[in-house]
C-alpha positions in Angstrom: 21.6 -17.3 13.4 20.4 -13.7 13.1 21.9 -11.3 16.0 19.4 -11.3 19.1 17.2 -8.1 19.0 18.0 -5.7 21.6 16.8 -5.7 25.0 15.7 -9.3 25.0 16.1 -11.6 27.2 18.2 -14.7 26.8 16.0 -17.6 28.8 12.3 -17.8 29.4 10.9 -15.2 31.5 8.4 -16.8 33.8 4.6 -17.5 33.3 5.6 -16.7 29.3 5.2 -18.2 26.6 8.2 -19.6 26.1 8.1 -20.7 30.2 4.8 -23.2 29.5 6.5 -24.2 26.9 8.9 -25.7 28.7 7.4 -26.4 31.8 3.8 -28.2 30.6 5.3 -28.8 26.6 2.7 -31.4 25.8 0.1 -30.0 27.4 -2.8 -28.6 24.9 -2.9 -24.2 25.0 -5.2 -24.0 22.8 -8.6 -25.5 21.1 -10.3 -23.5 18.5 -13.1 -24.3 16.1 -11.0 -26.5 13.8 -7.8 -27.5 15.6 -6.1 -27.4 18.7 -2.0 -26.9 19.5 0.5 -27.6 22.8 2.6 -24.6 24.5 5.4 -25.7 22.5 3.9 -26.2 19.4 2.8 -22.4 19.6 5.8 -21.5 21.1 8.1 -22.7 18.1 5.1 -21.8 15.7 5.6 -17.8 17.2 9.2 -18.1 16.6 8.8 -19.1 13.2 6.8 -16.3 12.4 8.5 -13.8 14.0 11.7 -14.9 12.5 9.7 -14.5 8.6 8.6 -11.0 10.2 12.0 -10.0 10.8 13.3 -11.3 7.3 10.1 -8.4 6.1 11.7 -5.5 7.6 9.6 -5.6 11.2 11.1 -4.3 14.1 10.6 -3.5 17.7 7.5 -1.2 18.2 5.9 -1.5 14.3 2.2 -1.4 14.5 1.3 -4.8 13.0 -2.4 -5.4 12.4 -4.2 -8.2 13.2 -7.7 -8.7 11.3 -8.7 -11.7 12.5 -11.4 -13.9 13.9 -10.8 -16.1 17.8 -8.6 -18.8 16.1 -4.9 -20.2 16.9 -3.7 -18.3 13.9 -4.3 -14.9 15.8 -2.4 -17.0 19.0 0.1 -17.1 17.0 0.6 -13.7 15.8 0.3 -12.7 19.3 2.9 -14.7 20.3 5.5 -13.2 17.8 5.2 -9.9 18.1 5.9 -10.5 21.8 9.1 -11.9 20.9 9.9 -8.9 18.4 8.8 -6.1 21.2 6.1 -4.9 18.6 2.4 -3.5 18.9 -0.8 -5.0 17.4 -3.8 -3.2 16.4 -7.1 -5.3 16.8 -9.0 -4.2 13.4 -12.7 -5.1 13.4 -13.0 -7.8 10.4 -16.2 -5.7 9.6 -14.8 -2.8 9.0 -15.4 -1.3 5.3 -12.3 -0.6 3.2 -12.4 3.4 3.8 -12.4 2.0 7.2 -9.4 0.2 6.8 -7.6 2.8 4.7 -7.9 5.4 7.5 -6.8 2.5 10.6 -3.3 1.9 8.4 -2.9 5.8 8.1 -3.5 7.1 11.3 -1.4 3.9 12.9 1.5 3.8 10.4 0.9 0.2 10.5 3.5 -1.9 8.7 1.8 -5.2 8.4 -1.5 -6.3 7.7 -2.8 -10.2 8.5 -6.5 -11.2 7.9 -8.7 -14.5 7.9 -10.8 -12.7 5.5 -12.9 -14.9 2.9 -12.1 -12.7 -0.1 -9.3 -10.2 1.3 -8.1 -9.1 -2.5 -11.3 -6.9 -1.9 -9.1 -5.1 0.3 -5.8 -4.9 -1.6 -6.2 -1.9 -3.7 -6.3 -0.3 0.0 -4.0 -2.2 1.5 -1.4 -1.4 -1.3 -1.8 2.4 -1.1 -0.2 2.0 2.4 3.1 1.5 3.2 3.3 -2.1 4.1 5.8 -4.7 4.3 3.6 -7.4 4.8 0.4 -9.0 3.6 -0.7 -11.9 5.1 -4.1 -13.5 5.1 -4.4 -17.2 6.6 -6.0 -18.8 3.4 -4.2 -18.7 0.0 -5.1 -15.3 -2.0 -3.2 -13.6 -4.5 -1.7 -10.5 -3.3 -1.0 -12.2 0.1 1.5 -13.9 1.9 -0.1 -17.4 3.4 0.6 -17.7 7.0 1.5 -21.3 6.8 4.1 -21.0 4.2 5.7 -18.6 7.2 5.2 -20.9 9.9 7.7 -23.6 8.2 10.2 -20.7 8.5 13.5 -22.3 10.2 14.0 -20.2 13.3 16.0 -19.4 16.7 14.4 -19.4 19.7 13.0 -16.0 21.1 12.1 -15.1 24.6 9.4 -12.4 25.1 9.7 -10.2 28.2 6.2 -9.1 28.1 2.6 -9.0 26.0 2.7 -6.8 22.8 1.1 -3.8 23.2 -2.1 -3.1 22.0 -3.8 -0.3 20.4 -7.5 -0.9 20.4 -9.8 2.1 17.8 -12.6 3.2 19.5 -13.8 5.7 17.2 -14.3 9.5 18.1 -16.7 12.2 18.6 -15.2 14.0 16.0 -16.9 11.7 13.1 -12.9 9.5 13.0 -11.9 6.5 15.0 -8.9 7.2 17.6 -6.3 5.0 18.4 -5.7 3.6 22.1 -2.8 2.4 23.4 -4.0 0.0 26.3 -2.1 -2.9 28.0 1.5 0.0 28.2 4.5 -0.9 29.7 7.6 0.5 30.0 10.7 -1.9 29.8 12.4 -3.0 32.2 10.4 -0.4 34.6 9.2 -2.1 37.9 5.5 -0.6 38.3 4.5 -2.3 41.4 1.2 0.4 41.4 0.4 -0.4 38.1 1.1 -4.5 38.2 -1.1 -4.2 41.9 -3.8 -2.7 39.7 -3.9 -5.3 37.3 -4.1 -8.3 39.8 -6.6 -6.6 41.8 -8.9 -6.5 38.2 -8.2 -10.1 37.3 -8.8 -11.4 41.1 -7.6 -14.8 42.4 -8.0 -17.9 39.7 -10.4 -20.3 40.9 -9.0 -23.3 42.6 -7.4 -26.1 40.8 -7.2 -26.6 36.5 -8.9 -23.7 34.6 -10.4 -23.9 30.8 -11.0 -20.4 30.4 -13.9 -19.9 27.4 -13.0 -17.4 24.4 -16.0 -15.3 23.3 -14.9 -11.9 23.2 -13.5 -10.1 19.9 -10.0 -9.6 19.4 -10.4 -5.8 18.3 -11.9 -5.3 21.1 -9.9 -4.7 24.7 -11.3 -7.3 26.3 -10.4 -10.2 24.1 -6.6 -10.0 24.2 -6.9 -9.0 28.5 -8.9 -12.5 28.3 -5.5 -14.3 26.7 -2.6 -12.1 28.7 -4.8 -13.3 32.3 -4.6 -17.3 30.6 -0.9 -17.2 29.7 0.1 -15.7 32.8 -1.7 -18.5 34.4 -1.0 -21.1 32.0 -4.4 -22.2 31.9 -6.0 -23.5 28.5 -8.1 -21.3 26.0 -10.7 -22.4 23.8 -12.1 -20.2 21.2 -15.2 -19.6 19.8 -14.7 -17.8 15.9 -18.3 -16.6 15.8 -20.5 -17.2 19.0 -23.3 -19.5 19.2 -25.5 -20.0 22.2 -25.8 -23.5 22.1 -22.4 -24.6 20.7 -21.2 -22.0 23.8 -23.1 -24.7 26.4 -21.7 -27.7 24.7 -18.0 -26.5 24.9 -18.5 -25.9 28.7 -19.8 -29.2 29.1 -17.4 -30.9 26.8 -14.0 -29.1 27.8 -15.3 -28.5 31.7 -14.7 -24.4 31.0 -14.3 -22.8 34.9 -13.5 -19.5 33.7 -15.9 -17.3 31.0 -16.0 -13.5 30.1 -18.6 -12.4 28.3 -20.8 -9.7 27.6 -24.9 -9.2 28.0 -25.8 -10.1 24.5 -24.4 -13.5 25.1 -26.0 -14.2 27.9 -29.3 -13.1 26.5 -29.2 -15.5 23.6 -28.3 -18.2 26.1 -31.6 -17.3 28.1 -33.3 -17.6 25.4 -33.0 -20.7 24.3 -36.0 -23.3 24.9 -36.1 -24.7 28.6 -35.1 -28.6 27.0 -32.1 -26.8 25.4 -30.9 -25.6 28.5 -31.1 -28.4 30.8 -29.5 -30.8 28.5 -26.2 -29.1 29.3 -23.6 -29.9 32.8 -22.7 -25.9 33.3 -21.7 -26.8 36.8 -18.0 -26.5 35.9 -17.9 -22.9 35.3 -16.7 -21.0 38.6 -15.9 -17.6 37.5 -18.2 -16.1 34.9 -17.8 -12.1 34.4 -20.2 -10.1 32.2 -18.8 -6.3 31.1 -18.8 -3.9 28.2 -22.3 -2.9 28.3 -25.2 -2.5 31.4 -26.5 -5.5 32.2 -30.2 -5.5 33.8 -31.0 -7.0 36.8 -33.4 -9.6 35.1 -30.7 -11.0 33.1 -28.2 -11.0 36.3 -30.9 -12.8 38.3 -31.1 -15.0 35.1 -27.6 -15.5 35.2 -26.9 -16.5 38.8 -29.8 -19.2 38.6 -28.7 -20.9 36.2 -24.6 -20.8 36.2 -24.6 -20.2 40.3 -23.4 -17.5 42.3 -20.1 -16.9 39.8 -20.9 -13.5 38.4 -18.7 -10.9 38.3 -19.2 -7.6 36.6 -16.3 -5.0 35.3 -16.9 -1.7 34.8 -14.4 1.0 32.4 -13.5 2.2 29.6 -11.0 1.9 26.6 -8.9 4.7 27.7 -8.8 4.1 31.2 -9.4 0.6 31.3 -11.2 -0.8 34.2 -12.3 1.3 37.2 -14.7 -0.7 39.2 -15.9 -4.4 39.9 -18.8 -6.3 41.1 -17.6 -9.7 42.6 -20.7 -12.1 43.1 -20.7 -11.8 46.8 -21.7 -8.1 46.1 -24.3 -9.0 43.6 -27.7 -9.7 45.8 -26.2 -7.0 48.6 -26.0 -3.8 46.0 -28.6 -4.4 42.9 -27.8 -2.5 40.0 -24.2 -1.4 41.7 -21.4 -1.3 39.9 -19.1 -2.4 42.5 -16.2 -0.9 43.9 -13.0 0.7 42.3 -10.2 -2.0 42.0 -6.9 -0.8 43.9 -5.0 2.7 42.9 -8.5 3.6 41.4 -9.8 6.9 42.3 -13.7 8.0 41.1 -14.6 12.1 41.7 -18.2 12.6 40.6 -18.6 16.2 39.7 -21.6 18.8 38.5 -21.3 20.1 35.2 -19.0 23.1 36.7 -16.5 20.6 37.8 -17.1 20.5 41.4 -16.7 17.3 43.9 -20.3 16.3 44.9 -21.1 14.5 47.9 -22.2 10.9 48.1 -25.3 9.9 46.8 -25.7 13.0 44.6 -25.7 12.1 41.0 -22.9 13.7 38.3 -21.0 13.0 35.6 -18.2 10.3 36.4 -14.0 11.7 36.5 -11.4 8.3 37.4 -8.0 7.9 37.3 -6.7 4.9 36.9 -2.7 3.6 37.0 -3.6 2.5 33.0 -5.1 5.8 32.3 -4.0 7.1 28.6 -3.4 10.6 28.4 -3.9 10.8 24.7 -4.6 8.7 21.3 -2.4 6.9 18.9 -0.2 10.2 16.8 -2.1 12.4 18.7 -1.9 15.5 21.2 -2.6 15.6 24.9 -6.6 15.2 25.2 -8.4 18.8 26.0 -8.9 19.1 29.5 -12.6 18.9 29.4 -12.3 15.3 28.7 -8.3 15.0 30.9 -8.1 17.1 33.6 -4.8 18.9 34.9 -4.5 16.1 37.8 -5.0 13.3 35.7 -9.1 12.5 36.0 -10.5 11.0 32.8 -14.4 12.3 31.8 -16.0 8.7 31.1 -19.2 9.9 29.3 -21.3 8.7 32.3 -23.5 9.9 35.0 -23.6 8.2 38.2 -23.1 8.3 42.1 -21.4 6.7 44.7 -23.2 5.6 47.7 -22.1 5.6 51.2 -20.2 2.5 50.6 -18.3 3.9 47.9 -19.8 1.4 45.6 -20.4 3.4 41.7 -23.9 3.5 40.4 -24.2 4.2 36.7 -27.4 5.5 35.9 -27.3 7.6 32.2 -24.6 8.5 29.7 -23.7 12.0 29.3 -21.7 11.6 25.8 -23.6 10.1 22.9 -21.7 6.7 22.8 -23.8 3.9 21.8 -23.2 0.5 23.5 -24.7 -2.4 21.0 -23.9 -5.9 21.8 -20.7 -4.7 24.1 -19.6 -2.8 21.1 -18.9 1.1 21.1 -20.7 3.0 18.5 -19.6 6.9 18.2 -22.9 8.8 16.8 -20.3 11.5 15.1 -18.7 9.0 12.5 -22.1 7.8 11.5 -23.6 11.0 11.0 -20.4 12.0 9.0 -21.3 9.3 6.3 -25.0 10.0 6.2 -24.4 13.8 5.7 -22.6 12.8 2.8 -25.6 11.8 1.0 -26.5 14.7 -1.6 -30.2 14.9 0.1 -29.4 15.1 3.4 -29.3 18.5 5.4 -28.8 17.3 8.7 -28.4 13.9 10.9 -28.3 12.7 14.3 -28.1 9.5 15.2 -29.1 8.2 19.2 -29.5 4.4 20.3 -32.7 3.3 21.4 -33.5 0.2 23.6 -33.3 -3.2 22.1 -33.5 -6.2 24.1 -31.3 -8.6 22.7 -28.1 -6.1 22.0 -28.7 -3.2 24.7 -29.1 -0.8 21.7 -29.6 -0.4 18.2 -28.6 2.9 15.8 -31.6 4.7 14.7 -31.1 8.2 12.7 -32.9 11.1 12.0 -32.5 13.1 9.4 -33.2 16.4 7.9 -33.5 16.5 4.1 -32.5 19.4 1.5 -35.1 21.3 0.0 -36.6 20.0 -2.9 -34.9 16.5 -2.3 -36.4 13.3 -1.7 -34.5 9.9 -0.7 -36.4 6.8 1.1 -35.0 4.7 4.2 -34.2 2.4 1.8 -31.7 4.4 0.1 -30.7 6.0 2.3 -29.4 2.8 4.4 -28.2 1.4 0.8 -26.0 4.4 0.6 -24.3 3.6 4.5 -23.8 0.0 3.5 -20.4 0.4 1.6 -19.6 3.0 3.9 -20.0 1.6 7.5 -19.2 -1.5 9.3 -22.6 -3.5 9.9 -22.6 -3.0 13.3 -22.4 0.4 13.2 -25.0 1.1 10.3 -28.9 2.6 11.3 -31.2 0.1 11.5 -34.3 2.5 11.0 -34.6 6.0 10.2 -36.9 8.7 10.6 -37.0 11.8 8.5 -38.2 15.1 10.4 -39.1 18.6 9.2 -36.7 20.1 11.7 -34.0 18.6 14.6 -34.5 20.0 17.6 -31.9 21.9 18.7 -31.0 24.6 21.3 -30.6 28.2 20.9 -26.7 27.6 20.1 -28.2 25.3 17.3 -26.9 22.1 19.0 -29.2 19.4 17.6 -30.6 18.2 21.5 -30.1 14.2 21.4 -31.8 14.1 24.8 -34.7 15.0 23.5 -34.8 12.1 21.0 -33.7 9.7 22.8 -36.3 10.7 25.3 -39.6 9.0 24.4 -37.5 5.4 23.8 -36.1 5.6 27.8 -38.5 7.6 29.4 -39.7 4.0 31.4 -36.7 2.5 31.8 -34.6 2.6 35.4 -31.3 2.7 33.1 -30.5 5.1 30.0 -28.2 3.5 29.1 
């Protein structure tokens, strides 16, 4: 047996991993779209791996990246690097190979796994990195194959808490920054910081809980889902790509009580023919929380109809994580709220000088949070127009607080785009199109679209004596930018508008496409 790694603890720390797995062995952890596999199984299945990691050269507190769809081979993953102390970095599968190259950089990432179709498109980046490992879950040359790892023989490994979790979230300087979310100091007793987090994840509904799977890995929310199930030992089944329909089936079929999702979901589940949607027992589900983007009152309405008075709504960012919550009881008594701060959560709205403003008047939104980051992934302090000297984080929002001290979001003061619960920075689209030998200048805003929130639309200056179509011109971002984060129309204009400064003025683009909605956002 290999020597134990430091700091580790020698028996199962409770609500683990490793506890479930020997308290409730047999019992099924998770289902996903093609198998399903008991606490111990993935208990001894994470101790394999992390025993081949070790044998690579991983230790405590390499960044590891983790490429992969909602599946038990991402379950697993998660599970080892818990048991080595390490961090993983949720990489959007859709992310180009420039992308990728510029994630492994800026993370000094030491290990790469992927459920890619075709990942040896990715190996002539992935090899001018310094890597120790290459794994992808289907056999490709180049590539370790994950199930040659799991028949590993191994010693048994006992996580004291989640791996930590750096979440990109791109940047308004035109490059992605890395977040470190879900921090923890060893074998540091934060009773303000472990108050906060049970105060966000609220009491469990009674009895057995299924808990649904829909939300992205890469993406905060996804791995929060998983730490709230384990901790709870309550059993996760994954969706790998979300369907509407297939989504009402597993509720009925595996009785699902507990579901995050976000807005986009829910809209494609609305929309589905009235026959469709009373084929399907949803009575099971008893918690049901919608976040990541605004959601309209129409679709909350929607919502509460037709799974019951179960919503709950979450409010926050990547770099402060959650600030405020909107527990169904709350929903019919403050329409379009946001809720209220969960505990150790302080919200200052502020004029554009920095000033405190009184309740009810309307400013740009300053929290601080117990989980509040104070800068990105190999990076310096943030500037104190976006971290202030006492610790308040600039969220990019405008809003007010009403007598009640319940948050009311009502327009965006940064130029994020929210698309389908995503987070699209304007700067690192523009960067790619102003690449493009006939463009002079871009600026890219997100209009309204019903079934995502918003949808990328660009407008764009051309050179002198240059001509290039939409066509091209969204041919040219294709091999260059993640789907999601491509234009889906442009328009080309004589001249941006811009102020005397020669700031190109987004408000006055995104104007016309808002001007009749209550929300700008």
């Amino acid at each position: 047996m290999s020597e134990a790694i430091e700091n580790k603890p020698a028996a199962p720390v409770k609500n683990r991993l490793e506890d479930w797995a020997a308290r409730q062995g047999d019992r099924i952890a998770i289902v996903d779209d093609a198998d399903s596999i008991t606490w111990r199984e993935w208990n001894e299945r994470s101790d394999r791996l992390a025993q081949a990691m070790r044998k690579a050269g991983i230790v405590e507190d390499d960044v590891v990246v983790a490429r992969m769809h909602n599946r038990i081979g991402w379950a697993i993953l998660y599970g080892a690097l818990a048991k080595l102390s390490c961090t993983m970095l949720g990489m959007n599968w859709r992310l180009t190979a420039p992308e990728v190259h510029y994630l492994l950089r800026n993370s000094k990432a030491r290990a790469f796994f992927c459920d890619d179709a075709d990942p040896s498109l990715l190996l002539p980046t992935l090899d001018s990195c310094d890597l120790l490992l290459k794994v992808s879950v289907d056999q490709a040359n180049g590539f370790e194959h994950l199930p040659d790892l799991l028949e590993q023989p191994a010693e048994a490994l006992y996580s004291r808490h989640d791996p930590q979790l750096i979440i990109y979230t791109s940047g308004t300087t035109g490059f992605p920054k890395g977040v470190l979310v879900n921090r923890h100091k060893r074998g540091e007793n934060n009773t303000q910081l472990t108050e906060y987090l049970q105060s966000i994840r609220g009491e469990a509904p009674a009895g057995d809980n299924t808990v649904l799977v829909t939300m992205p890995m890469h993406h905060a929310a996804g791995p929060s889902i998983v730490r709230t199930a384990i901790s709870r030992g309550n059993t996760m089944i994954f969706m790998g790509r979300f369907d509407p329909e297939r989504s009402l089936q597993l509720i009925q079929e595996q009785k699902i009580t507990t579901w995050n999702g976000v807005p986009t979901m829910f809209k494609r589940i609305a929309a589905l023919p009235g026959e469709v949607l009373r084929r399907y027992d949803v009575s099971s589900i008893r918690s049901l929380s919608v976040g990541a983007a605004p959601v309209g009152h129409d679709l909350k309405m929607w919502i509460i109809d037709y799974f019951g008075d179960c919503l709950k709504e979450n409010y926050g960012s990547t770099e402060a994580s959650m600030v405020a919550g909107l527990t169904p009881d709350m929903q019919r008594r403050k329409p379009g709220s946001s809720g209220l701060p969960f505990k150790h959560v302080e919200i200052s709205v502020r004029d554009q000088d920095g000033n405190e403003l009184p309740r009810g008047e309307v400013g740009d939104i300053w929290v601080r949070t117990p989980a509040l980051v104070d800068r990105y992934v190999n990076s310096p302090r943030m500037e104190e127009d976006v971290l202030d000297k006492n610790g308040f984080f600039r969220m990019g929002d405008v809003g007010r607080l009403d007598e009640d001290g319940y948050l009311y979001i009502t327009d965006r003061s940064k130029d994020m785009i929210i698309s389908g619960g995503v987070n699209i920075y304007p700067a690192e689209v523009e960067v790619v199109l102003l690449s493009h030998p006939a463009i002079q200048d871009a600026a890219i805003i997100g209009i309204p679209d019903d079934e995502f929130g918003e949808r990328v639309k660009a407008f764009c200056e051309m050179k002198a004596g240059s001509t290039v179509t939409e066509a091209d011109l969204l041919a040219f971002a294709e091999p260059r930018l993640a789907s999601y984060k491509r234009p889906k129309s442009v328009e080309f204009v004589a001249e941006l508008p811009r102020n005397t400064m020669g700031k190109v003025l987004k408000r006055e683009l995104r104007e016309p496409y808002w001007q009749d909605r209550e929300r700008k956002v």
